[in-house]
C-alpha positions as CSV (number, residue, x, y, z in Angstrom):
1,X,68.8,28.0,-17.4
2,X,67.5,28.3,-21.1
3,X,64.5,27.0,-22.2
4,X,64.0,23.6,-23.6
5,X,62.5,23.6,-27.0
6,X,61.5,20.4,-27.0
7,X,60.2,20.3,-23.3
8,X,57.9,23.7,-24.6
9,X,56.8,21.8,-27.6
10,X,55.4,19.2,-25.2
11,X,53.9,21.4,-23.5
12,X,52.6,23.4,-26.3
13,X,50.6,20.4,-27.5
14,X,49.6,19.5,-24.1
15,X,47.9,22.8,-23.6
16,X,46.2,22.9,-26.7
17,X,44.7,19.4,-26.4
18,X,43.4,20.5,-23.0
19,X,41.9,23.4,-24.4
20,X,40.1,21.6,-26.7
21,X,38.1,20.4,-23.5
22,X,37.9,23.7,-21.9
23,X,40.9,21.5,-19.3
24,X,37.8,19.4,-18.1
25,X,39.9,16.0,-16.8
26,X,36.6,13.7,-17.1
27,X,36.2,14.7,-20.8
28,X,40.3,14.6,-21.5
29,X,39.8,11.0,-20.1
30,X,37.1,10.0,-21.7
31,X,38.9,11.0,-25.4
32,X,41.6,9.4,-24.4
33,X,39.8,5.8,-23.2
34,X,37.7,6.4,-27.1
35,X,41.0,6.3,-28.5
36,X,42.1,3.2,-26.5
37,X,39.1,1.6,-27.4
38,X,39.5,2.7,-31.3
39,X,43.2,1.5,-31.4
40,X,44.7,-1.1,-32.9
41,X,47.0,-2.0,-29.6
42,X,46.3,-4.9,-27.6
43,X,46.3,-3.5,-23.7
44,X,46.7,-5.7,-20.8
45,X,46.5,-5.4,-17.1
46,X,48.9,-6.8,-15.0
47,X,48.8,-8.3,-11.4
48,X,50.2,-5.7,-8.5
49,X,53.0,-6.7,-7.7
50,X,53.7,-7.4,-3.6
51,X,56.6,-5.5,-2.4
52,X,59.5,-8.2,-0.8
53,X,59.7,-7.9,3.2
54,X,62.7,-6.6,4.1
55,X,65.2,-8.1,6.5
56,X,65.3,-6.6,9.9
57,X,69.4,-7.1,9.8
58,X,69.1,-4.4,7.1
């Protein structure tokens, strides 16, 4: 199977946005929650929603 390009552009970007945090998760996250909090986007939080019983006839 050949290659992608736009799947290895992804992950391209990806890689070099990690590196720009030596691939530390907590500091990735915390960028990323600074740009939440910078944005101009209004985010929300949703109830769970419950999973509906299922009928024992199937």
């Amino acid at each position: 199977m050949q290659p992608d390009p736009i799947v290895e552009e992804v992950r391209k970007a990806r890689d070099a946005y990690a590196k720009r945090f030596n691939y530390d998760l907590d500091a990735i996250c915390r960028d990323l929650q600074e740009k939440q909090r910078l944005g101009k986007r209004r985010v929300i939080s949703l109830p769970p929603k419950r999973p509906r019983k299922m009928n024992s006839n199937g």
